[in-house]
C-alpha positions in Angstrom: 67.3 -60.7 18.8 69.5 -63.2 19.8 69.8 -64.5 23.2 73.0 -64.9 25.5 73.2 -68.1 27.9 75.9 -69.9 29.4 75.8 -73.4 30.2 76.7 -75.7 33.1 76.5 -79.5 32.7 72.4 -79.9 31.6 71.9 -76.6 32.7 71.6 -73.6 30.5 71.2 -70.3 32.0 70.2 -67.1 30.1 72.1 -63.5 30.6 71.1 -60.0 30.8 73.6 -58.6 27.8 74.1 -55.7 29.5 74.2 -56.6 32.8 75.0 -60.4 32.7 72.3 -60.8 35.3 70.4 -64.4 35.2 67.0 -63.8 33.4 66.1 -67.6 33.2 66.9 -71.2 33.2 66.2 -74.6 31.3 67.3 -77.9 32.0 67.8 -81.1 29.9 65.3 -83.7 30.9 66.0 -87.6 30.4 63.1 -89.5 29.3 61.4 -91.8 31.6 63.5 -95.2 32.5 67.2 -93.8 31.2 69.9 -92.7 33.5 73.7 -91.3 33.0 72.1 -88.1 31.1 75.0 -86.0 29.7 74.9 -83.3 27.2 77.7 -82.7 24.8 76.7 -79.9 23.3 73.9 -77.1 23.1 73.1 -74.8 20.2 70.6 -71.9 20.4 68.2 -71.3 17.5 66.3 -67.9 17.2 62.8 -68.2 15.4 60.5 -65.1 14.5 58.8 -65.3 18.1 60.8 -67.4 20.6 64.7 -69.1 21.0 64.8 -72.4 21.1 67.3 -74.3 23.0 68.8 -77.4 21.4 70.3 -79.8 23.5 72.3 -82.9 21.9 73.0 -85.3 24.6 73.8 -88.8 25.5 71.4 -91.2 27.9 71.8 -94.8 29.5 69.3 -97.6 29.6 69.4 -100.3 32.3 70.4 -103.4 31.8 66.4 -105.0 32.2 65.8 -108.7 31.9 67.1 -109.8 28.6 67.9 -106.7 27.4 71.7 -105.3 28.1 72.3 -101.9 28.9 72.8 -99.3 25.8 73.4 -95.9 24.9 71.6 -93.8 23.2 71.9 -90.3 21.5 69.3 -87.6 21.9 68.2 -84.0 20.6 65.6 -82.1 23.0 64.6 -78.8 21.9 62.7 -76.3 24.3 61.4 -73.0 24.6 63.0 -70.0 26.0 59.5 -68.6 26.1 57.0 -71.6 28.1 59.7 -74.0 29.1 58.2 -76.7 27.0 60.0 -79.4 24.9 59.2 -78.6 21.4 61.2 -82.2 20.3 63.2 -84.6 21.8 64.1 -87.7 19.8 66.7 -90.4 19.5 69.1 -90.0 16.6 70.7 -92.7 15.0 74.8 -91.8 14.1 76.7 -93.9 11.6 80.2 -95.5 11.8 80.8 -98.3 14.3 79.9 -98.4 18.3 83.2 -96.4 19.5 82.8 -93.8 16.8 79.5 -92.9 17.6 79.1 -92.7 21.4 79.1 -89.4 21.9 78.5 -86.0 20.0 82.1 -85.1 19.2 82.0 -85.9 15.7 79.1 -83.5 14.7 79.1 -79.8 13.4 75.9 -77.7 13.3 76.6 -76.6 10.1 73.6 -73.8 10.0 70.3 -73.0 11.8 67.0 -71.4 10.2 64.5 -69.5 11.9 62.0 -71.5 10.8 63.0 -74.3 13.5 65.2 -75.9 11.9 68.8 -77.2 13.0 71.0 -79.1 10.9 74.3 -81.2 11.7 76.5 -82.7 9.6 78.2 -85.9 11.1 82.0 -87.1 10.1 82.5 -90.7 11.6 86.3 -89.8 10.8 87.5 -93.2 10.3 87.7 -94.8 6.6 84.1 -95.4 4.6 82.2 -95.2 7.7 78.5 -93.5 7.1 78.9 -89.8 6.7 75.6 -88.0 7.0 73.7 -85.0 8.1 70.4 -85.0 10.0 68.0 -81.4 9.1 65.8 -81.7 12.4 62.4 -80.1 12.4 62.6 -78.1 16.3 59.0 -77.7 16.7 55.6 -79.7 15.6 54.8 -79.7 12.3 58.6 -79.9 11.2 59.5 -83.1 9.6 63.0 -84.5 10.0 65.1 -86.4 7.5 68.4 -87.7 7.0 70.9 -87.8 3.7 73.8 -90.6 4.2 76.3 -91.6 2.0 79.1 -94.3 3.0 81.5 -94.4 -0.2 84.3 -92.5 0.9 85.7 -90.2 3.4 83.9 -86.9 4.0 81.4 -87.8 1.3 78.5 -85.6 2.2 78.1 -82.3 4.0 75.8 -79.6 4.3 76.3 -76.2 4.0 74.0 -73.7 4.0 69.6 -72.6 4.1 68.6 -70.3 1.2 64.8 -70.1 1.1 63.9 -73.5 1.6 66.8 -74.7 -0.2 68.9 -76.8 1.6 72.6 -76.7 -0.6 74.7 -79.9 0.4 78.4 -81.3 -1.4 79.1 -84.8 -1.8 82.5 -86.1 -2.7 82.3 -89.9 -4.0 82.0 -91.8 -7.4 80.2 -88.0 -8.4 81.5 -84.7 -7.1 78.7 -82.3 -7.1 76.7 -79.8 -5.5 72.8 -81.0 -4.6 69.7 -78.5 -3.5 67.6 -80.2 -1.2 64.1 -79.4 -0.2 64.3 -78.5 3.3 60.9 -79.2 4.4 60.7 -82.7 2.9 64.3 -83.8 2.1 63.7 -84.3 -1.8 66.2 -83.8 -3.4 65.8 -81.3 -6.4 68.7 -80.6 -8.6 72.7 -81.7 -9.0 75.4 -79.5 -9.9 78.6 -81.5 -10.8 82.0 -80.1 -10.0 85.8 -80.6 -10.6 87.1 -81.8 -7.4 90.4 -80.9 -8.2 89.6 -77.2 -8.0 88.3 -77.2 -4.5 91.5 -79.2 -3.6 90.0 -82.6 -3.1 88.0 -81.3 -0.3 84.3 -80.3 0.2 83.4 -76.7 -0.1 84.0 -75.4 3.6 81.2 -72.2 3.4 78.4 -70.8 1.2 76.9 -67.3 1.5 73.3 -66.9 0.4 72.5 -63.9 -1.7 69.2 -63.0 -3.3 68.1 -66.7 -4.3 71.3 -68.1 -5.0 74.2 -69.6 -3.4 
């Protein structure tokens, strides 16, 4: 059941598949007192009962009184099936100002149907915080963060089994890590010899069963 949509600026519009007709519309919203919205990016997440519409965009706030004018990333999720917002929260990217002002650097490395969207961020410049966010799409969800700053490409997730998040971190340890998804604990290491993957993170993983 997944759902076709093309997008337009902050505009997302769903298609009939088999007649490309318009069967709805949703619309990124800016929260109250920012300007300058513009969304980089939308990914589309199917649960058991609804798609949810995940839009990763950029806002502006004023310069007011003593307070200059900033940017600030966002992630607003909404429903295909009431229109509502089911998140929308600032995120906080790593790596300096220029590296993190828009969201170019991110992958969405998987989704779950859950409600559950997670994005791995590569600042792509020297030991600059590498991280990934796993952001909960709809209430009761928590959200977390894993960031590691050692090296280049030193963390990355790749893939939901169950409620096993599996990540690969490059540094001082090579190894793989199984993370709880719903709380971000992390429960077991696997190391690794980098030198087999040719000094390089894992690029896929394919869940089978209840193992990677």
């Amino acid at each position: 059941r997944r759902a076709l949509a093309r997008r337009k600026d902050a505009a997302l519009t769903f298609l009939d598949p088999t007649t490309g007709a318009a069967t709805g519309r949703l619309i990124a919203i800016a929260p109250p007192g920012t300007s300058k919205l513009t969304v980089d990016r939308v990914t589309l997440v199917d649960t058991e009962s609804d798609t949810l519409a995940v839009f990763f965009y950029r806002v502006t706030y004023p310069e007011s009184g003593l307070q200059p004018e900033r940017d600030e990333m966002r992630v607003q999720a909404q429903s295909r099936a009431s229109g509502q917002h089911t998140l929308d929260t600032a995120v906080t990217l790593g790596g300096d100002e220029w590296l993190r002002d828009g969201w170019s650097r991110t992958d969405v490395a998987v989704v779950d149907a859950r409600g559950y969207v997670v994005v791995n961020y590569d600042p792509g410049s020297g030991d600059d915080r590498h991280l990934f966010h796993v952001l909960g799409l709809v209430p009761g969800l928590a959200t977390w963060t894993v960031a590691e700053d050692c090296c280049r490409e030193s963390i990355a997730a790749l893939a939901i089994n169950g409620g096993v998040l599996l990540a690969s971190r490059i540094g001082r340890d090579d190894e793989l890590r199984g993370y709880d998804l719903t709380t971000g604990q992390q429960l077991w290491r696997q190391p690794y010899d980098r030198g087999t993957i040719r000094m390089d993170h894992p690029r896929c993983a394919v869940r089978h069963e209840g193992t990677f």
